[in-house]
N, C-alpha and C positions, 0 to 999 in steps of 0.2 A: 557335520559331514556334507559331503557335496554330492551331486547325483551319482556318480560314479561310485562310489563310495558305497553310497544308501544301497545301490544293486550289487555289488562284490560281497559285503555283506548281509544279503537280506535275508539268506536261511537260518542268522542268528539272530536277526533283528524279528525273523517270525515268530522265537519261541517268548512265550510270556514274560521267565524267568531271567531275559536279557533285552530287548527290545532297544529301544535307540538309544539309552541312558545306560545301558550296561556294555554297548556293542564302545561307545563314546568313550568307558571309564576304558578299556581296549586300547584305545586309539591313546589314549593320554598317558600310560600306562609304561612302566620302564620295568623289565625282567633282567635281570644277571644273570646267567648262566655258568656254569662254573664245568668245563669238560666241554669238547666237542667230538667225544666219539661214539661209543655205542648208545648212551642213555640220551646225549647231551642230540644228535641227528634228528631222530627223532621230536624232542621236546622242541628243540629250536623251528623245525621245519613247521610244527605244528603252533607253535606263537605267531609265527610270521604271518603264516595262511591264516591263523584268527583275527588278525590286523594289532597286534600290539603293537604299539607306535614304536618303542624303542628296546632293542635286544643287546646287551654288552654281554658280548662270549670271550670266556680266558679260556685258554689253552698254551700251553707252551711247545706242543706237541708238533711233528710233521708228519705228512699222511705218507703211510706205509706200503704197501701191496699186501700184508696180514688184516690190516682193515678193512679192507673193502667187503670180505665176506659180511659184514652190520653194521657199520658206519655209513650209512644212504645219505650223509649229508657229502660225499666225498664220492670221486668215480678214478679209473684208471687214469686218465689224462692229468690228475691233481697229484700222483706220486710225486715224494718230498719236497711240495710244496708246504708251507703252516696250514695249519686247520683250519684256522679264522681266516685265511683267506682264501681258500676252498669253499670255504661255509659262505663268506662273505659272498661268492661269486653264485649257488647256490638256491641262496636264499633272496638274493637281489633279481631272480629271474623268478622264483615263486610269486614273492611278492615287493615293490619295488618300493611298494609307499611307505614299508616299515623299515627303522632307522638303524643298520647295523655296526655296534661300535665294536672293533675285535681289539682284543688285547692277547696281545701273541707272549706272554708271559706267566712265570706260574704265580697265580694272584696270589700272595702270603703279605702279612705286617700290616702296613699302614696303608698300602695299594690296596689290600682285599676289605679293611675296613673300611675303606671311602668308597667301594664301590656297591658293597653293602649297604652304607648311608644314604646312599642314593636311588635304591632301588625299591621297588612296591615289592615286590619278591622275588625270591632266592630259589633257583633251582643247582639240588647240589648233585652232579651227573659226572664225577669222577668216582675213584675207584680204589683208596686207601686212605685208612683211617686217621694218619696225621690231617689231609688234608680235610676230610670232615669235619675234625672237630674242632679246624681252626677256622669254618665257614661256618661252624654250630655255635663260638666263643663270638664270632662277630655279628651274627643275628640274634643272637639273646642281648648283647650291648646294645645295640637300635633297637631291639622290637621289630625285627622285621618275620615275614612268616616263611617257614624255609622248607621245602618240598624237596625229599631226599628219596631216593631212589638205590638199588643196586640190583644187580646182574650178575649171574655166574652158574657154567654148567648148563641145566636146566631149570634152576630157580630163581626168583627173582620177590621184588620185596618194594616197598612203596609206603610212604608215608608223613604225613603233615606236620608240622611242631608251627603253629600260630604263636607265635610269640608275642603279639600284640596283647593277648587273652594273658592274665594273669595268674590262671590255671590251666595254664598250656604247660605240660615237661616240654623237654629240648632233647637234642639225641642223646646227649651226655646221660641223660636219665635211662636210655633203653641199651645204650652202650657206653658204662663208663671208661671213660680213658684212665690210661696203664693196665687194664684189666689182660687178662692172658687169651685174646684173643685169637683166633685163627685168621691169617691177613693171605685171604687165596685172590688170583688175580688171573683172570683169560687165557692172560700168557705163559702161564703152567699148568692152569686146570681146563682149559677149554669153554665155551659158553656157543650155549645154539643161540643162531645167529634169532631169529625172530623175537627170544626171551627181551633183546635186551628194545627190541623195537618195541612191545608188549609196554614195559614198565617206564619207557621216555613218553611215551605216549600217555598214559595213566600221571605221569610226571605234568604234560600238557595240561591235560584236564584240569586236574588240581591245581596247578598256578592260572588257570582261567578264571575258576569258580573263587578262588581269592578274590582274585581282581575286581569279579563284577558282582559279590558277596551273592552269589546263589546258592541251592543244596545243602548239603550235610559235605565238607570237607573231611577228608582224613584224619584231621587231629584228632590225638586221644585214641586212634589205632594205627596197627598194624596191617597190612594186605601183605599177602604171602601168595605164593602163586608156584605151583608143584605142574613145570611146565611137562613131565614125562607123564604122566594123569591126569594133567587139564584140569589140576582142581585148586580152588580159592580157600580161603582160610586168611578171616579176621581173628586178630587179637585187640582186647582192651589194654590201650596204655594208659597208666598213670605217673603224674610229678611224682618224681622222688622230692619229699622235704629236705633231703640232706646230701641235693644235690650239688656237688661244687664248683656249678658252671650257673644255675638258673637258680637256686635259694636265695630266697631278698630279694628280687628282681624288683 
């Protein structure tokens, strides 16, 4: 790090649990981001300000005027522009030194497994469960640890699959696919706008404490989050053995 550096980051470089060898794994560090809207604003904005050296955001999406009420990575001048280059423009005035690669496409097949391959970790900040579980089938192939998030209404939910760990489950384990799921989405059920800043943020956190191996990470639970009572609620997750995405790993 160079002086400049040592000072933009020195309130992280002051805590024990990160110091100049954690702030460094930061700086060398590549995150994927998968969503640039309500969850995805948030987490992005808050990597870039931690100094993570490199952020690749997919998005296929253009910014709306329905978005602006909680997508803060995006403002009125950026209507149907792409996200990732709204975000791009955003995030290069927060912070310039971190490296942002957009991919204005919806990442699926062999695009979203190479970018997966490539990545320290996975933040999954979209918002239906095809694409979940095709960003959950491709970091259980790598071993990558995947920090998934969602938002809806007033609740919101947060949670770590370390895939590195060989008794880490994967999402597939706490939501199996084809299951008869309920698939609600902003756009017909409504979502307060802070919930979803709440859990991209908490999103943040957790692909930090990956990065720079500090704390107790989420894996292995659940955070639930009852935004009309402000009240928290952990669950204990476990591997399913006979699960069809992460058994045999």
């Amino acid at each position: 790090m160079n002086d400049d550096q040592l000072l933009r980051y020195s309130r992280h470089i002051l805590l024990p649990e990160i110091d100049v060898e954690g702030q460094q794994a930061l700086l060398d560090a590549r995150a994927l981001i998968v969503g640039a809207g309500g969850l995805g604003s948030p987490a992005a904005m808050y990597l870039a300000a931690a100094g993570v050296g490199t952020l690749a955001l997919a998005d296929h999406d253009t910014v709306d005027l329905t978005n602006l009420q909680r997508q803060i990575m995006h403002s009125a001048d950026m209507v149907g522009l792409p996200k990732v280059a709204s975000a791009r423009a955003t995030l290069h005035r927060l912070n310039p030194q971190t490296r942002l690669e957009p991919i204005q496409a919806r990442l699926e097949g062999e695009a979203l497994e190479a970018e997966v391959a490539r990545a320290d970790v996975v933040l999954d900040c979209t918002d239906n469960f095809a694409t979940r579980h095709a960003i959950n089938r491709a970091c259980v192939k790598h071993r990558k640890p995947l920090v998934s998030g969602a938002a809806i209404r007033f609740d919101g939910q947060v949670s770590v699959f370390d895939l590195r760990k060989p008794d880490s489950g994967c999402y597939h384990c706490l939501f199996p696919e084809g299951e008869d799921l309920e698939e609600v989405r902003c756009a017909v059920m409504g979502v307060f706008a802070p919930i979803v800043g709440i859990v991209g943020t908490l999103q943040a956190a957790e692909a930090l404490k990956v990065i720079i191996g500090c704390g107790r990470t989420l894996d292995g639970r659940l955070l639930l989050l009852d935004g009309l009572s402000m009240e928290w609620r952990s669950v204990t997750l476990g591997r399913d053995p006979g699960c069809a995405v992460c058994a045999g790993r």
